[in-house]
N, C-alpha and C positions, 0 to 999 in steps of 0.2 A: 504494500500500500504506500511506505515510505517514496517508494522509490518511482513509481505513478504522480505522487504528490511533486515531487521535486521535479521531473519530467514536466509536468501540467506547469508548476509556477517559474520555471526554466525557462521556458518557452514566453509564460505571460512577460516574463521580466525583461526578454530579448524583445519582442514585442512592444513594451513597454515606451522603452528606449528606442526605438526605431532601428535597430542595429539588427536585424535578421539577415538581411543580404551583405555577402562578403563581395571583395574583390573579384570573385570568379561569376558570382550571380547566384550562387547556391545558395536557394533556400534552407534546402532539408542537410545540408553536413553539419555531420556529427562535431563535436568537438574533440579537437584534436590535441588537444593538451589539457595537463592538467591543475586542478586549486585546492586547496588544504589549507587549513589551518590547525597549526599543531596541535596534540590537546585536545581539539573538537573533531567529533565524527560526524558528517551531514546532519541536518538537522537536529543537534544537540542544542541544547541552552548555553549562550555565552557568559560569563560572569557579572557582577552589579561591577568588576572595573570597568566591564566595557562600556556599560550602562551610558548614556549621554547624563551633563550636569546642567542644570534650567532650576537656580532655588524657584523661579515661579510656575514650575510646575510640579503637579504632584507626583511622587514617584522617581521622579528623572535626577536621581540623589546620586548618580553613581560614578566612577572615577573618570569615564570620558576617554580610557584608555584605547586605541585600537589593539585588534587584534593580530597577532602574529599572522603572518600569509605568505605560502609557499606554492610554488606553481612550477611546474616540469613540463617537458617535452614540447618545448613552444616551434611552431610549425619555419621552417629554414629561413622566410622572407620575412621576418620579426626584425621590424627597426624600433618598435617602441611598443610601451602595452598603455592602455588606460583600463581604467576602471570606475565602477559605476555599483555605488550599495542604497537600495532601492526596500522601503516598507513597503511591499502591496497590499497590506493590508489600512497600512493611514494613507489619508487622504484621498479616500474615492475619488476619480475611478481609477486615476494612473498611479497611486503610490507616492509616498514621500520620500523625495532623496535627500539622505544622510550624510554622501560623500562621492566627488567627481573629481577624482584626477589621473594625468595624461602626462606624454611625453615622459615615463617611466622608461630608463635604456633598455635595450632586449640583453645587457648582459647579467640583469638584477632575477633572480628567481626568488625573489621575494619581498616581505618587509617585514623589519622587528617590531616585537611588543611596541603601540606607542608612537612608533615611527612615523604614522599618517596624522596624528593627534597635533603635529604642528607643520607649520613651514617648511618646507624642505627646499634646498637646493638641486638637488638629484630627479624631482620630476616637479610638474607643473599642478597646482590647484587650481580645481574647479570651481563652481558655487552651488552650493547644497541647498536644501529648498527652505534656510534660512538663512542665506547667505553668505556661510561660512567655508572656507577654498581651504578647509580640513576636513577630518574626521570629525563626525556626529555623534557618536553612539545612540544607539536604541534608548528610545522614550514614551511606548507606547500607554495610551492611559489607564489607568488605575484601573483593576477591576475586568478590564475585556481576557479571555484569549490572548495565549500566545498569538506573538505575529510572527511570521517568516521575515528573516532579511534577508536579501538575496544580494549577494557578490557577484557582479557581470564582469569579467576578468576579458580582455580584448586584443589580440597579438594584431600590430599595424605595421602599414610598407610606409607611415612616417617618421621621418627622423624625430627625434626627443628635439624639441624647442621649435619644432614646424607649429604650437600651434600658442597663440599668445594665453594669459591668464585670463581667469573667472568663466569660463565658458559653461552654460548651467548645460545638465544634461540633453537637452532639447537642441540647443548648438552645438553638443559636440556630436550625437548625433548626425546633423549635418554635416559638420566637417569630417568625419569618418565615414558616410559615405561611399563605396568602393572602395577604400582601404584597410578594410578586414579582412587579415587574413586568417582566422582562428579565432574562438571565442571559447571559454566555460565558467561555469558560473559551482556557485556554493553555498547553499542555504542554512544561518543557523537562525534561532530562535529566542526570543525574550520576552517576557510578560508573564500572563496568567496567575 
């Protein structure tokens, strides 16, 4: 069933974003590399470090850390990866984003505890759908279900610094476009 679910919201997520067609035109390929986060098995619960911090809202008390993330087998034409962590569950109908960023070099397979939590020099931030060009953590409100977040992880034939700052998911979208060459995503979970 796990595994149908993450298939079904996989899909919604790529969807989401507008990023289902790659470079070649292909709708239906698979993903060809892969995303982890150490510590967590698909759809596992993330910790309250990960949790987002909002003192004005309730719940969202938690350390803001991101999550460690590791990715293998990225496809030969990888000059950069971006990436996109999408609530589908907030904000009907498209989901709230948590965290957009791009021009990551193809020779990084991953990122440490925290590492997406501030500014970096090493890739580019985006703007999340409160306009912060970091990491969000999870803030879903008090009392619902769990929500899925889902990690859209993006192997591109752009070089790192091809594409300027803040670009919210809906732009980079656009500008990725034909230049996907690879995509896989990674669902964990917070709330309830």
């Amino acid at each position: 069933m796990f595994q149908h679910r993450t298939v079904v919201l996989a899909f919604a997520a790529a969807t989401t974003i507008g990023l289902l067609p790659t470079a070649s035109g292909a709708a239906d390929q698979k993903p060809v590399f892969d995303l982890s986060a150490p510590g967590h098995r698909e759809w596992s619960f993330l910790g309250k470090k990960n949790v987002g911090f909002n003192p004005t809202v309730p719940g969202c008390d938690g350390g803001n850390l991101s999550p460690a993330l590791q990715w293998s087998k990225a496809p030969a034409a990888t000059k950069s990866f971006a990436i996109v962590l999408v609530d589908l569950s907030g904000n009907p109908p498209l989901g709230f984003v948590h965290w957009v960023a791009y021009g990551i070099p193809a020779s990084k397979t991953g990122l440490k505890e925290g590492e997406a939590s501030k500014p970096s020099s090493e890739f580019t931030g985006g703007k999340s759908g409160i306009g912060r060009d970091t990491y969000f953590g999870p803030c879903p409100p008090a009392g619902e279900k769990a929500h899925p977040f889902t990690f859209v992880l993006m192997a591109t034939d752009l070089a790192p610094g091809a594409l300027g700052p803040g670009l919210t998911r809906e732009e980079l979208a656009t500008a990725l476009r034909g230049h996907i060459v690879g995509r896989t995503t990674l669902v964990l979970r917070y709330g309830g």
